[in-house]
C-alpha positions in Angstrom: 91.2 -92.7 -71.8 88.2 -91.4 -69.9 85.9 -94.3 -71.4 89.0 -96.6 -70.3 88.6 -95.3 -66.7 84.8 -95.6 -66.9 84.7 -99.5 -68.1 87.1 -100.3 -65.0 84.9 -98.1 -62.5 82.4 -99.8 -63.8 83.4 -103.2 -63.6 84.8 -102.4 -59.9 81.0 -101.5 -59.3 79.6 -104.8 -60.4 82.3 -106.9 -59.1 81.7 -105.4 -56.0 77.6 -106.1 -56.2 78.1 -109.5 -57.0 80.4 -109.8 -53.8 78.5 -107.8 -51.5 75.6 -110.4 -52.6 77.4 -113.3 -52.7 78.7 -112.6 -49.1 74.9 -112.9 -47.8 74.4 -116.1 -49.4 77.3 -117.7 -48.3 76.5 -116.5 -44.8 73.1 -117.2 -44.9 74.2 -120.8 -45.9 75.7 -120.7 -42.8 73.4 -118.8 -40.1 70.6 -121.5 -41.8 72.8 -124.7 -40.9 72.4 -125.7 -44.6 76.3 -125.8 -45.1 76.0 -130.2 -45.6 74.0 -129.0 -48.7 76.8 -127.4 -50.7 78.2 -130.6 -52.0 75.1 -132.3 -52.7 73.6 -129.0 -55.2 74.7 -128.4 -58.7 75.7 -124.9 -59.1 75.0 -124.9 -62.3 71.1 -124.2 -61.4 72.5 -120.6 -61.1 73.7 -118.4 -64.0 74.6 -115.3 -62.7 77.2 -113.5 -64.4 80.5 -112.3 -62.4 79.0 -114.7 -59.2 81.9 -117.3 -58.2 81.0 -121.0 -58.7 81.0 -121.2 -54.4 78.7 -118.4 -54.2 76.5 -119.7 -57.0 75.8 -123.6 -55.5 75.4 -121.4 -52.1 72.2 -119.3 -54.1 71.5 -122.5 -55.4 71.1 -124.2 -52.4 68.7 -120.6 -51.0 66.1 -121.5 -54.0 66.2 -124.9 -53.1 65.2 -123.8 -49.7 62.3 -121.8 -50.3 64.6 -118.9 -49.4 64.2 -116.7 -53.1 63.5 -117.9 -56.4 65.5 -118.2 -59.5 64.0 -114.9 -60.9 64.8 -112.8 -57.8 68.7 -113.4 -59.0 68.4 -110.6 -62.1 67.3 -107.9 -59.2 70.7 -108.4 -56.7 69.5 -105.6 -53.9 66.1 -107.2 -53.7 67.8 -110.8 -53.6 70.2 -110.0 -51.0 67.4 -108.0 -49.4 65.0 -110.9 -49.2 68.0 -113.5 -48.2 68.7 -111.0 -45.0 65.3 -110.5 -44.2 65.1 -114.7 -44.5 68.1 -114.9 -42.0 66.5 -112.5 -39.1 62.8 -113.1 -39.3 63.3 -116.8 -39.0 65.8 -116.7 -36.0 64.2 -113.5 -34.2 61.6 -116.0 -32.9 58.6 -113.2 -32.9 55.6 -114.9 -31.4 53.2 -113.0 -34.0 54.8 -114.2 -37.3 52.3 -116.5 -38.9 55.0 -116.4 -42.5 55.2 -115.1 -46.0 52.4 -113.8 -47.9 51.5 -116.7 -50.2 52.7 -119.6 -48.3 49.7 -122.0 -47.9 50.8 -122.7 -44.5 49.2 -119.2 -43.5 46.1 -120.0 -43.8 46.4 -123.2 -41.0 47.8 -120.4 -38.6 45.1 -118.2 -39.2 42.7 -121.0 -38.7 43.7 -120.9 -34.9 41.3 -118.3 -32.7 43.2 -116.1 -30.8 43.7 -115.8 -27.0 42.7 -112.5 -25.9 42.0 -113.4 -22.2 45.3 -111.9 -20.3 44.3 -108.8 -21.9 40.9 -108.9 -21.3 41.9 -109.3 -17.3 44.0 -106.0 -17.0 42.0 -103.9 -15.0 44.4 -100.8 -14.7 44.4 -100.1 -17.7 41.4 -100.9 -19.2 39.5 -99.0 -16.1 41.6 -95.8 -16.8 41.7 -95.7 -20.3 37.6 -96.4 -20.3 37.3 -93.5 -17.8 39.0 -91.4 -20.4 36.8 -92.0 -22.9 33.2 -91.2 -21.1 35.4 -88.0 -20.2 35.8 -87.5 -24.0 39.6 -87.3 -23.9 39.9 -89.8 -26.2 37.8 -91.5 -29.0 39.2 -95.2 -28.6 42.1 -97.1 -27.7 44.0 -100.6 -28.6 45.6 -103.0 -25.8 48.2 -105.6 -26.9 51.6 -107.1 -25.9 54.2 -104.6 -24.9 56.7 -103.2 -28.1 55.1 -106.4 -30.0 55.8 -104.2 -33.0 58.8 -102.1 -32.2 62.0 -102.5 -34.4 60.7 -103.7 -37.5 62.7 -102.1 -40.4 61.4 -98.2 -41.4 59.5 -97.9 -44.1 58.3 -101.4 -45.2 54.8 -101.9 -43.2 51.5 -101.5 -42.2 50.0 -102.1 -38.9 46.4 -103.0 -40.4 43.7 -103.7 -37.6 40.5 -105.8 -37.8 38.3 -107.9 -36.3 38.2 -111.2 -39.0 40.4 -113.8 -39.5 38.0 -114.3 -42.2 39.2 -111.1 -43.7 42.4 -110.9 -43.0 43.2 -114.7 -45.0 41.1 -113.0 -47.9 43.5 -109.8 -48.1 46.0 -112.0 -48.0 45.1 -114.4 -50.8 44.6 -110.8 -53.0 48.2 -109.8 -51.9 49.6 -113.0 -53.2 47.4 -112.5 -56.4 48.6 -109.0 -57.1 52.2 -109.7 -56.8 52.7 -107.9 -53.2 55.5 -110.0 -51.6 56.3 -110.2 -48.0 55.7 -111.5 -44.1 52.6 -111.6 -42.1 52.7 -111.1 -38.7 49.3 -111.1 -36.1 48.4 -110.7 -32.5 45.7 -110.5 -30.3 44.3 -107.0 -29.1 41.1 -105.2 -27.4 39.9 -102.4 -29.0 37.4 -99.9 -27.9 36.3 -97.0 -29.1 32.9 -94.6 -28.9 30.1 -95.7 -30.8 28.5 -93.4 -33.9 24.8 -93.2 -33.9 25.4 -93.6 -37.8 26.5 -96.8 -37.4 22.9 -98.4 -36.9 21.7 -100.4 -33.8 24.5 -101.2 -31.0 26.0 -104.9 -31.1 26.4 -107.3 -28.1 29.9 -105.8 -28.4 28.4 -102.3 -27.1 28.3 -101.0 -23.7 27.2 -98.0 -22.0 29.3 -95.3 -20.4 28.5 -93.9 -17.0 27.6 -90.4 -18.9 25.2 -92.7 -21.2 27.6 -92.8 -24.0 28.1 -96.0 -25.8 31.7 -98.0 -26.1 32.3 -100.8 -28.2 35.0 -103.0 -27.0 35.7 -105.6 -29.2 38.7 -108.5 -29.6 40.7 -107.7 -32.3 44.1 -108.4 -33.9 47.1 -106.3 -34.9 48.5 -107.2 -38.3 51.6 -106.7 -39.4 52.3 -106.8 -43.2 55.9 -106.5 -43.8 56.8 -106.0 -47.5 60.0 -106.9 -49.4 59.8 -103.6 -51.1 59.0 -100.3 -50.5 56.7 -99.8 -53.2 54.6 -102.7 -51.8 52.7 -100.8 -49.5 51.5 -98.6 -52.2 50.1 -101.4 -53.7 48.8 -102.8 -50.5 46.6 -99.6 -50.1 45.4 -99.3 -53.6 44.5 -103.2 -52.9 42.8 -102.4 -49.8 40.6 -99.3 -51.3 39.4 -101.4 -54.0 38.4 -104.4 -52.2 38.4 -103.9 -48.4 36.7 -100.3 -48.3 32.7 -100.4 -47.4 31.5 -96.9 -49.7 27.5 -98.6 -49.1 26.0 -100.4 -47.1 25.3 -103.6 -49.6 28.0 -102.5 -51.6 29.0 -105.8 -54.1 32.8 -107.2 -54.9 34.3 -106.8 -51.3 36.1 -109.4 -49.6 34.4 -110.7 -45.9 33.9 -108.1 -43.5 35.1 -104.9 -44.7 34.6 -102.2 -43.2 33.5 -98.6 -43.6 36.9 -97.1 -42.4 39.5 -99.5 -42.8 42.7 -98.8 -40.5 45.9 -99.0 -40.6 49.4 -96.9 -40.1 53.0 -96.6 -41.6 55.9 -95.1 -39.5 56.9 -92.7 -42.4 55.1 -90.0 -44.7 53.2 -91.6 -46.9 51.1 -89.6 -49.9 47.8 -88.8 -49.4 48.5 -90.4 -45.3 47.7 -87.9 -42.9 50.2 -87.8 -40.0 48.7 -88.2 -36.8 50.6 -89.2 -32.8 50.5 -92.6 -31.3 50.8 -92.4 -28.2 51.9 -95.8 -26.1 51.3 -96.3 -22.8 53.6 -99.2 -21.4 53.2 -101.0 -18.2 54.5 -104.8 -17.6 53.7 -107.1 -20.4 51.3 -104.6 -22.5 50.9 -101.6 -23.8 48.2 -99.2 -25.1 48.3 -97.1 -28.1 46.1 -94.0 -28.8 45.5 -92.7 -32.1 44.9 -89.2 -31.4 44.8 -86.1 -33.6 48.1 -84.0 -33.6 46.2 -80.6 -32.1 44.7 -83.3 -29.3 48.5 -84.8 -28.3 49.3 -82.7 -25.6 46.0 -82.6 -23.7 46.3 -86.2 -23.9 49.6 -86.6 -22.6 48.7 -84.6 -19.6 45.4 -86.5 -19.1 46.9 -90.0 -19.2 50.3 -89.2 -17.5 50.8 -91.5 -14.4 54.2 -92.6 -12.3 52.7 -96.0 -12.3 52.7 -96.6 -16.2 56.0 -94.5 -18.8 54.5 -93.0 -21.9 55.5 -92.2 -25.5 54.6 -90.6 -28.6 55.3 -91.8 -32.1 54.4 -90.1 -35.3 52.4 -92.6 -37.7 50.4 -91.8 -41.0 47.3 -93.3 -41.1 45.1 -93.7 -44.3 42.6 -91.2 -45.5 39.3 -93.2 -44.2 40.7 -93.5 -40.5 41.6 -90.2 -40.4 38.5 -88.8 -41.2 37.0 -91.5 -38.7 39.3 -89.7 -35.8 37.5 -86.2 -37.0 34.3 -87.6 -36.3 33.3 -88.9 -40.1 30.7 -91.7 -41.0 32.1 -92.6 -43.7 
């Protein structure tokens, strides 16, 4: 009797999967405006058991699209998953999204120099936050588009910055490689940040402070990789220390432009990440955000509070080479 009871829970369970699936690729059919294609797939291109005939031509009709592939149907969660993410990324109209990790069309988008000039010309901002860095209250800061990266679902990024396009369409191409599936997304920002005597001889990009110290202020990017999976940014940093992570100075095997201390941040605890506080200063159309150590936060709040400008502060986890870089290592 009990095994009786189980086989029916059980079945409930997976009829109620298959549903809950087939639901977001009926309405997905819909939201996309691909409803005239129903009659014109065969459903039998889909094989999935306890999935309705409808609901299979309607999944048919999402790999015809480009939307999943046949083999993402064995792993329902991740199908429905990617189906859902499909449906709001494409109509959310985000001015960074350049597309999906391993889409050729990538690489024409990332062909395309950015546009940092608005940023360059705000003044209030860049004035203040410079004078805070001769005073030694902070050790750099980024300037981009106002909550450009607010909102995007917990757990399932990296904000990775650099300076390359170069790089950034070789990381790419090793994402697609490895398996790591997901969407790109980039914008323009300024960086700066003080300059390490270990570093060698200062670049064009370097300029001094009024206390002699030197800045380098550079035009950068903010980019967004935003995985189907969890376990993809795992991957993504394993892939980043092996192949994006300078260790010596003509070190061999790297892709284009790597750098010493690589950086980027998840919004959740990540192992071996060390949390640190973001803090976002928001005026207008932009924002800056601070990465400053967690025993630093508060003297930083009350350096950089103004009535003219609201501030937050976010808890991120960086990787193990930034963090050591906000501590004052080389290396």
């Amino acid at each position: 009797m009990v095994r009786d009871h189980l086989r029916v829970f059980v079945f409930l369970c997976l009829f109620a999967a298959c549903q809950a699936t087939a639901d977001v690729y009926s309405n997905a059919i819909h939201d996309l405006g691909l409803t005239e294609l129903l009659p014109l797939t065969d459903a039998g291109l889909v094989d999935v058991e306890g999935l309705p005939e409808p609901e299979r031509r309607s999944a048919a009709v999402l790999i015809e699209a480009g939307v999943i592939e046949h083999s993402d149907l064995t792993h329902e969660s991740l199908a429905a998953s990617k189906v859902s993410d499909f449906v709001s990324i494409t109509r959310s109209n985000h001015p960074g999204l350049i597309g999906r990790i391993g889409d050729p069309s990538v690489f024409v988008r990332l062909a395309t120099p950015l546009d940092h000039s608005d940023l360059l010309s705000n003044d209030e901002f860049i004035e203040a936050l410079r004078e805070a860095l001769g005073e030694g209250i902070l050790t750099g800061y980024d300037l981009r588009s106002r909550a450009i990266y607010d909102n995007f679902p917990a757990g399932r990024y990296f904000v990775y910055s650099h300076s390359s396009l170069n790089h950034i369409q070789q990381l790419v191409t090793l994402a697609h490689r490895e398996g790591i599936d997901g969407w790109l997304y980039l914008v323009p920002k300024v960086s700066a940040f003080l300059f390490r005597d270990d570093w060698g001889e200062p670049g064009e990009s370097v300029v001094a402070l009024s206390d002699g110290r030197l800045m380098v202020q550079g035009q950068e990017m903010a980019v967004l990789f935003l995985f189907d999976e969890a376990a993809g940014l795992s991957r993504f940093h394993d892939l980043v220390t092996q192949f994006a992570k300078k260790d010596e100075a003509d070190e061999q095997g790297l892709i284009a432009n790597s750098w010493w201390q690589p950086f980027y941040y998840s919004d959740v605890p990540r192992k071996g990440f060390e949390e640190i506080s973001l803090v976002i200063l928001s005026k207008g159309d932009y924002e800056a955000t601070l990465t400053v150590l967690s025993e630093r936060t508060d003297d930083v709040v009350t350096a950089l509070t103004r009535d003219s400008w609201t501030l937050r502060v976010d808890q991120v986890w960086v990787n193990p080479p930034f963090f050591r870089f906000l501590n004052g290592g080389f290396k």
